[in-house]
C-alpha positions, -999 to +999 in steps of 0.1 A: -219+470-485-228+434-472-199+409-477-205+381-499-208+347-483-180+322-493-193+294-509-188+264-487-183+230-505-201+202-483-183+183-466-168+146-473-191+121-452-170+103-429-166+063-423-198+057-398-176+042-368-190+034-329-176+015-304-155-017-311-178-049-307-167-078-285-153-105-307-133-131-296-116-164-306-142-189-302-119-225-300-082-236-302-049-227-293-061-187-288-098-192-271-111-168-257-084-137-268-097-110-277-101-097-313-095-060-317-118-043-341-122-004-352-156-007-347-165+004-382-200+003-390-198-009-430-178-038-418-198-068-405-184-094-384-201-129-390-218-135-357-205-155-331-228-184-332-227-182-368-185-187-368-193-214-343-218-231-364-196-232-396-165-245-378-182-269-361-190-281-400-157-275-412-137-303-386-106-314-391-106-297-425-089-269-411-062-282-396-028-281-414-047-265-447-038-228-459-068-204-453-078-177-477-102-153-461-114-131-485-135-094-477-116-105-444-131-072-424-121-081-390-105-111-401-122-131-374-125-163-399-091-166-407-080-160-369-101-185-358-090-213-380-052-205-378-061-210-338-075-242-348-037-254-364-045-239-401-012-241-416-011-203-428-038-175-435-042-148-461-064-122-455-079-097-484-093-071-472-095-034-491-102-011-459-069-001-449-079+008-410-095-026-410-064-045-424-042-029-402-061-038-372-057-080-384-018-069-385-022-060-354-045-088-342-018-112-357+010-095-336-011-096-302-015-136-312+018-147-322+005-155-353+023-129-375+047-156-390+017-178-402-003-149-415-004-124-448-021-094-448-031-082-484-050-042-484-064-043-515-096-053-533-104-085-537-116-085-573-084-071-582-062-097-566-084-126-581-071-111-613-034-115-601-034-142-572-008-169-571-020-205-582-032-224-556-006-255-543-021-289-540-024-285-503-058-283-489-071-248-488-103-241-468-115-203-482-139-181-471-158-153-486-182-133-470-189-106-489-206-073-481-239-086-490-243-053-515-223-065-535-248-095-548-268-069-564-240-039-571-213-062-584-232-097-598-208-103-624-177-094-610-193-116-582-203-147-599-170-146-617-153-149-583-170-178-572-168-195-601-133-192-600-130-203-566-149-233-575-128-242-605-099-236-584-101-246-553-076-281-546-083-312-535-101-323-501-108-276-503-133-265-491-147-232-503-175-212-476-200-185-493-217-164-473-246-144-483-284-135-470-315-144-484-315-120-513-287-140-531-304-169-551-277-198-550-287-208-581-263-182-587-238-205-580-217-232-603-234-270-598-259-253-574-265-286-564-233-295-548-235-272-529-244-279-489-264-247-476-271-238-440-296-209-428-286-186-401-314-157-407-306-133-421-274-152-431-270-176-452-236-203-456-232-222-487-207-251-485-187-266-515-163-297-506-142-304-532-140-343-544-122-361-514-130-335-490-149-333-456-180-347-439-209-325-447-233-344-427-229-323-391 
């Protein structure tokens, strides 16, 4: 009598991972140090000219201002501005291998006492985060770009509360690819947008903030 087969249930797929990319810090205090990174395939680091690009924009704001970088991934934005003399960084980010490679990145930079590391989603710590201080915040958000389509409200509510939020002489940095219509956006029209194919970075400077005319 033939045995019966066992059913076999298929397998979980696995995070898609390769080879860590070369990242570094592009200016400041760190230049040139390396940025460890797992490597993992759903998270997508802003390219280096890209990061270059929006600093470059950005100035002086970042000095002495508390950085949020939010869907932080490698955390690459938040490194490179507390390398540029941001005051402190918080970084968001819901991948736990991911977050614990920025703890580690923090550590390797001697940056751990000027850096938070939050693993967790971000639409859920919106909901709880502490207010903002009147100190000038510079905050990123770059988004899987997915989420435009999969999560538009939940989306638009964040940057909308970011906008309404965000403290004087802030600046708030969107990024998102050509699929995203920045209409979207609160007061489109204050809003200062650069093209990077397939990228896109949308700048809002809060009343008394930087110079938008690099």
């Amino acid at each position: 009598m033939a045995r019966s087969k066992k059913s076999r249930e298929p397998a979980s797929p696995r995070p898609l991972r390769r080879m860590p990319v070369g990242l570094r810090i592009i200016g400041g205090k760190q230049r040139g140090q390396k940025i460890l990174y797992s490597g993992d395939l759903t998270t997508r680091p802003m390219r280096d000219r890209v990061r270059e690009a929006v600093f470059n924009i950005l100035r002086d704001a970042v000095a002495g201002a508390r950085v949020v970088d939010l869907f932080a991934g490698t955390g690459a934005m938040g490194l490179e501005a507390l390398s540029r003399g941001a005051d402190s960084a918080v970084f968001v980010e819901r991948d736990a291998v991911a977050a614990q490679f920025i703890r580690r990145n923090l550590d390797r930079l001697n940056l751990s006492d000027r850096g938070e590391v939050v693993a967790g989603d971000v639409f859920a710590w919106w909901k709880y985060h502490p207010t903002f201080c009147n100190q000038p915040h510079v905050i990123f958000c770059c988004p899987p770009y997915r989420l435009y389509s999969q999560a538009a409200q939940a989306m638009d509510e964040l940057i909308a509360g970011l906008y309404r939020e965000l403290p004087l002489q802030g600046v708030l940095m969107i990024e998102t690819d050509d699929r995203c219509d920045i209409q979207r956006f609160p007061h489109p029209e204050r809003w200062d947008v650069r093209h990077y194919p397939p990228s896109r970075v949308a700048f809002y400077w809060q009343e008394g903030g930087g110079d938008t005319a690099a």
